[in-house]
C-alpha positions as CSV (number, residue, x, y, z in Angstrom):
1,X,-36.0,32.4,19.4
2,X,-38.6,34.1,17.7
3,X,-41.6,35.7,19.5
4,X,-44.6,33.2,18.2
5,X,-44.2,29.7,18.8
6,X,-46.9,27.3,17.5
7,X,-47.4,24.1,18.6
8,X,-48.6,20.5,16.9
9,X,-47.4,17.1,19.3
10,X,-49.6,14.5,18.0
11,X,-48.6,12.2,15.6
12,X,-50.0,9.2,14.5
13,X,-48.7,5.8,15.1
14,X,-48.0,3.8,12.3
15,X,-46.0,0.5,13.7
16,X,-44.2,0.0,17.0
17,X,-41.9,-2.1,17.4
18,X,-39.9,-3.4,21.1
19,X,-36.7,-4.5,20.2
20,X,-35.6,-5.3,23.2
21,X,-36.9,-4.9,26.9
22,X,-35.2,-0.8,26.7
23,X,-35.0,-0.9,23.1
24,X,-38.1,0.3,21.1
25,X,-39.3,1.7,18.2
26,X,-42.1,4.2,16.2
27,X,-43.2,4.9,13.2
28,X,-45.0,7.8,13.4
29,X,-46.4,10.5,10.6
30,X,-46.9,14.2,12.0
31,X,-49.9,16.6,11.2
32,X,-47.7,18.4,8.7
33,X,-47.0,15.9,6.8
34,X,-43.5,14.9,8.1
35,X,-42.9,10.9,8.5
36,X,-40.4,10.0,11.7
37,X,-38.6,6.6,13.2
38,X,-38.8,7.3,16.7
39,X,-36.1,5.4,18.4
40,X,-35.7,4.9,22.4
41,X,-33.1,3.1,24.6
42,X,-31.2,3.1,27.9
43,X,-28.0,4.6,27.6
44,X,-25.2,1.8,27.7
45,X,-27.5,-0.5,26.1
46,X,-25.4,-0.6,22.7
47,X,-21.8,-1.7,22.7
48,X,-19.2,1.1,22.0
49,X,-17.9,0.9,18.1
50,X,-14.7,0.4,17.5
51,X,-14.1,3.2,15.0
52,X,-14.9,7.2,16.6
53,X,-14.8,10.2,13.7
54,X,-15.5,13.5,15.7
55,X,-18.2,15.6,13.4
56,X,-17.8,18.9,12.5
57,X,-20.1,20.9,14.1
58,X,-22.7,23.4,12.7
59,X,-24.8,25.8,14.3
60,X,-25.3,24.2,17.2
61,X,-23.9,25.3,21.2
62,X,-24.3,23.4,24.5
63,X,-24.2,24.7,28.3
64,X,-21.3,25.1,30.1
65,X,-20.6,23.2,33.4
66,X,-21.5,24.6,36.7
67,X,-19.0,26.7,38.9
68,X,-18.6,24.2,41.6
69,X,-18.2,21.5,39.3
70,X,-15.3,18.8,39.9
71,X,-15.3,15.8,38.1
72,X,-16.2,13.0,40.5
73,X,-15.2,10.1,38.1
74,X,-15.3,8.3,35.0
75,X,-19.0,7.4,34.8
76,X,-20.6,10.2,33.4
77,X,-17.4,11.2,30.8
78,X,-18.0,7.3,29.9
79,X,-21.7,8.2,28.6
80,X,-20.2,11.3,26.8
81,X,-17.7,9.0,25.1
82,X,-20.6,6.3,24.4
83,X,-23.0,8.7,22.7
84,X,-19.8,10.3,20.8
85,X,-18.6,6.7,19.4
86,X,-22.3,5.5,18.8
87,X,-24.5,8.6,17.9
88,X,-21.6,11.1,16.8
89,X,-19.9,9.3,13.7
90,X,-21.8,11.0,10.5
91,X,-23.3,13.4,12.5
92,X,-23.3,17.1,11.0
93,X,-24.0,18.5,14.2
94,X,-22.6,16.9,17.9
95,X,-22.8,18.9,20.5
96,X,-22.2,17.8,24.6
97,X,-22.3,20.5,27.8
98,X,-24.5,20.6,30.3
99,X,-28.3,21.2,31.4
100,X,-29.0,22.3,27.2
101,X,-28.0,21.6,23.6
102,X,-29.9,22.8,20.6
103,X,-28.9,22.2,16.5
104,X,-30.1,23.4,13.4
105,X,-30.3,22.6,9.9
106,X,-27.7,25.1,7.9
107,X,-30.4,24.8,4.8
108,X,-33.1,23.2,4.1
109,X,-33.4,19.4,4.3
110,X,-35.9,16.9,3.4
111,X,-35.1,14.7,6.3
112,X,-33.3,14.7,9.2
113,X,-32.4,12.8,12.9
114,X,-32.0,14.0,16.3
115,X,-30.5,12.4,19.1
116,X,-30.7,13.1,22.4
117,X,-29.0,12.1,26.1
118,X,-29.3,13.1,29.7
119,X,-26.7,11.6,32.1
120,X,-27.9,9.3,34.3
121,X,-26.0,11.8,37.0
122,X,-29.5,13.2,36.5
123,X,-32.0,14.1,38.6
124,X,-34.3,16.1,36.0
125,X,-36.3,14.6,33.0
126,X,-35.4,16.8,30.2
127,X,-37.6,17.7,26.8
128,X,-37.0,17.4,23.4
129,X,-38.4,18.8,20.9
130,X,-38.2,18.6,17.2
131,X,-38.9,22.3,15.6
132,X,-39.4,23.4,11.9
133,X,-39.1,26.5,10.4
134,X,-42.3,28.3,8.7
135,X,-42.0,32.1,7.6
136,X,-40.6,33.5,10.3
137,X,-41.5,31.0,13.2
138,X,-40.4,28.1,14.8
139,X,-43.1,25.3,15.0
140,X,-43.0,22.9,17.1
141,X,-44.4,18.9,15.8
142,X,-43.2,16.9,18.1
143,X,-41.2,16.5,21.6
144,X,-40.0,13.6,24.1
145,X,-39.4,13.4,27.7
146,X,-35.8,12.0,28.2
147,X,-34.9,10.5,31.7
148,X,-32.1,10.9,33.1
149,X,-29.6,7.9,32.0
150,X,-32.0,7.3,28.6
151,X,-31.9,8.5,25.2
152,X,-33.9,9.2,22.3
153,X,-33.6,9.3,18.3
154,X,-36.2,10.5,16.2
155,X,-36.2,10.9,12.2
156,X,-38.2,12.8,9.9
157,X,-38.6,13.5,6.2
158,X,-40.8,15.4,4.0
159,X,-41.4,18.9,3.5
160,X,-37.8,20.3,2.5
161,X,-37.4,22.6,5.6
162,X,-35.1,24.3,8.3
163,X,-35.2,21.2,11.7
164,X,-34.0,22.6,14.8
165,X,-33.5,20.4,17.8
166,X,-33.8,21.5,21.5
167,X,-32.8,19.7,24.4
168,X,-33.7,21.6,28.0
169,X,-34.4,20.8,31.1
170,X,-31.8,18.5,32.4
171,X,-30.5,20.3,35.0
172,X,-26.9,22.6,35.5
173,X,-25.1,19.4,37.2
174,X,-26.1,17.0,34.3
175,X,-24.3,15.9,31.4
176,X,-25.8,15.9,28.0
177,X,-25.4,15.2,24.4
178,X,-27.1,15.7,21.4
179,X,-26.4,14.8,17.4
180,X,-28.2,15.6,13.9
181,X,-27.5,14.2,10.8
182,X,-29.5,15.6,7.9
């Protein structure tokens, strides 16, 4: 990461929109100029589709899972699967470990969407933020808390730049996933 790391969270809402009681929506524009779709739900929410392509993946790594660990059933490989089928087709970056996941941009994009998980084996919120890149420095425009169980989707465009995507935070015994498309 590179040693200066600047900092703009507040967008402005434009529209939001509840689609359903864990289902909601945001239009937001950034203070850089960026426009994003901010898009929140409760894991399990969405039914599984019935087609699954695995992405390729690009520039992007995940934590490992803990020493001790031993699977203790099917729930928390289920929400892997889920966020694969329904967030992963398309996808030019899918990554799923533990505790972290980050992606980046391989060049420049005009707009791009991140999606995030924590496994509701959680016991951690975890962050997310959205970072571009600007001669030499990550800046950071936006970021979400993610609870454990939740996800979160977020889409910007403008400004034909580098996006990097961070998820931290969740904890070493919890699952997570994240996907970009751009």
């Amino acid at each position: 990461m590179s040693a200066a790391l600047q900092s703009d969270t507040s967008p402005s809402v434009v529209a939001d929109v509840t689609m359903s009681e864990h289902h909601t929506l945001k239009v937001v524009t950034f203070a850089n100029g960026m426009t994003g779709v901010i898009e929140t739900g409760r894991v399990g929410d969405t039914p599984l589709p019935d087609v699954a392509v695995a992405p390729d993946v690009a520039e992007a790594a995940a934590g490992k899972p803990p020493a001790d660990y031993e699977p203790s059933g099917a729930e928390a490989a289920d929400e892997q699967e889920w966020f694969r089928q329904t967030h992963g087709n398309g996808a030019q970056a899918l990554v799923q470990g533990w505790d972290w996941a980050f992606a980046r941009s391989t060049r420049p994009v005009w707009s791009g969407t991140g999606i995030a998980m924590v496994g509701r084996e959680g016991t951690s919120n975890a962050n997310f933020r959205f970072l571009w890149w600007n001669n030499g420095t990550w800046v950071e425009f936006w970021n979400a808390v993610i609870l454990p169980g939740h996800w979160v989707s977020n889409g910007v465009t403008g400004q034909n730049k580098f996006i990097k995507w961070e998820l931290t935070g969740a904890g070493p015994n919890t699952q997570v996933s994240l996907a970009a498309r751009y």
